[in-house]
N, C-alpha and C positions, 0 to 999 in steps of 0.2 A: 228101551231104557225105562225101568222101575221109577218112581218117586219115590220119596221116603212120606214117613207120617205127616199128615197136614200141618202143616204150623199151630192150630188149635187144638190139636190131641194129642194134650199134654200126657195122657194116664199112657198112650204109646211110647211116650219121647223119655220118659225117665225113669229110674230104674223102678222094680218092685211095685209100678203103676202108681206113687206116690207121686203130691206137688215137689217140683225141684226144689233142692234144697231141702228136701228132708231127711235122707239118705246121712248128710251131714251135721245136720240138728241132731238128730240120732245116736251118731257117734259123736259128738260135741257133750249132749247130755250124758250118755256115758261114760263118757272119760272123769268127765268131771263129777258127777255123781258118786264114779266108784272110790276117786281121790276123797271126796269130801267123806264119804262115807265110813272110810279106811280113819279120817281123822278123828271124828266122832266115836269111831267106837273103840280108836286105844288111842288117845293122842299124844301119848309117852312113846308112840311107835312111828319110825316116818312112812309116810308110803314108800312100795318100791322106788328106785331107781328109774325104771324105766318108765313107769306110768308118772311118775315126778317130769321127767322130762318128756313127754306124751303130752302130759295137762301143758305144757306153755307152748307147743308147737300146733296144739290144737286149738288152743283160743287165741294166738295168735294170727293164725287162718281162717279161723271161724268168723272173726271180727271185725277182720282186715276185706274179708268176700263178702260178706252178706253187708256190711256199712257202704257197698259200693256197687253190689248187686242192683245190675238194671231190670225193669219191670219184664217180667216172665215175657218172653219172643212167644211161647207157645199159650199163652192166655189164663195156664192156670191158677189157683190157687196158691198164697201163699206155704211155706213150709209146714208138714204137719199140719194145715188148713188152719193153722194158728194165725191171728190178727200180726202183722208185721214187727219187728223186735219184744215180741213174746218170749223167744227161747234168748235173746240177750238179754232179756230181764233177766229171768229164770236162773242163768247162771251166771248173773251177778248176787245176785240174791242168795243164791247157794253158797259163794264165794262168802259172801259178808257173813251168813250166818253161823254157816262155820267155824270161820274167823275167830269170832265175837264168842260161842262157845267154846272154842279151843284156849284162849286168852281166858276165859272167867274161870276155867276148871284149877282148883285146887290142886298143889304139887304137880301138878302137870308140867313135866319137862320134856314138850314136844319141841326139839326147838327146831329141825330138820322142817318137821309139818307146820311151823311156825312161820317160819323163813319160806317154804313151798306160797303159802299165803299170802305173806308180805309180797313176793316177788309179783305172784298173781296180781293182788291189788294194784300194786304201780302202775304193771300194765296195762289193765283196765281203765285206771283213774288217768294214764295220759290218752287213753281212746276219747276218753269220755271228755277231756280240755281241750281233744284237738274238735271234737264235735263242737262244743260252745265257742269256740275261736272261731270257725269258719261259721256259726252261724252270727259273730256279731260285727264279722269283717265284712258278709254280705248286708248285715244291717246299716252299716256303718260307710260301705262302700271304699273302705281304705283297705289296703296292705301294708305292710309294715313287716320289715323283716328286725325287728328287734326280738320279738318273742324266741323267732326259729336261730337267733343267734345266740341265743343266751339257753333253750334247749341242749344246742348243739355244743354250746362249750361244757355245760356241765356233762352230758352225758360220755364228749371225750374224756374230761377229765376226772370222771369217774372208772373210767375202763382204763386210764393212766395210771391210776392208785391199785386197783385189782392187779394191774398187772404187772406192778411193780410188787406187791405183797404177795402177789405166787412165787414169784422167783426169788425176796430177797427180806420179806417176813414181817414189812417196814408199818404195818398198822399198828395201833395198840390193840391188848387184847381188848372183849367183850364187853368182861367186867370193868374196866375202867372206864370205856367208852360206848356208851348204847341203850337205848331208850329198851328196858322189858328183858325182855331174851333177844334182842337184834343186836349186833354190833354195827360197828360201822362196816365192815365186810357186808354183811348184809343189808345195809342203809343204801353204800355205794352200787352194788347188783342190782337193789331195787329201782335205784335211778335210771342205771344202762335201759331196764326192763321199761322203764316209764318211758325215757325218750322211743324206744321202738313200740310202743303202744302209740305212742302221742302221733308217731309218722304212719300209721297203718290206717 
């Protein structure tokens, strides 16, 4: 009976002889690069469809694995030999900058690419509360289920309002109610978005 590669030889154990996790970094900055990039350079225009819904299934997972990824079994090297949440900076950073350009551009009626961003951000920004919450409930040494009860109401009863306005049309429009180009259709999306960021 064969062995397989030593536990230490990482460059055997993973694909393309890269450190684990970079295969995924890869595609993580890709995806999201070619979105942001798409926005930048027409943001009158949305991205596709599918790379729209690409971008939140993949930073979804991206965020959700590597925030909870345990230390390499085979010894290597972090991702891309990059220092440890290098590539979640990176594409939060991309995210924001974008953003922040797509918002300051003159008559720019991206609002599809606008909304793609909004949603993104929430998501991110509940990763990023549930990080400082668990780091100040281990400071702190308490638990407290009031925070995850008051997530969890809003984000039901945000996908209680969507899904009543799919079937029966019961939001106001845009114009009447909505900070920019967001309505509240997309205020309450971005929430659902936030609470499954917050839980990842």
């Amino acid at each position: 009976m064969s062995e397989g590669p030593a536990a230490g030889d990482w460059r055997r154990r993973y694909a393309l002889g890269l450190p684990g996790g970079s295969v995924r970094a890869l595609l993580a900055l890709g995806v999201v690069g070619t979105v942001c990039g798409l926005l930048v350079r027409d943001p009158d225009r949305p991205p596709p469809e599918a790379l729209e819904s690409l971008l939140f299934v993949v930073l979804g997972h991206y965020f959700a694995a590597r925030a909870q990824a345990p230390e390499d079994p085979a010894g290597g090297p972090p991702p891309l030999w990059l220092p440890r949440g290098s590539i979640r900076f990176v594409l939060i950073a991309g995210l924001i900058g974008v953003g922040v350009m797509v918002l300051r551009q003159e008559g720019a009626a991206s609002y599809r690419g606008v909304v793609t961003l909004a949603l993104a951000a929430a998501f991110v920004l509940g990763l990023l509360l549930t990080r400082v919450t668990r780091w100040l409930q281990a400071r702190w040494r308490g638990q407290s289920r009031v925070l995850e009860d008051m997530r969890a109401i809003v984000g039901l009863m945000a996908v209680g309002a969507l899904a009543l306005h799919a079937f029966f049309g019961v939001l106001p429009d845009p114009s009447t109610v909505g900070v920019g180009r967001l309505g509240l259709e997309q205020g309450l999306a971005a929430l659902v978005g936030f609470y499954f960021g917050s839980r990842s």
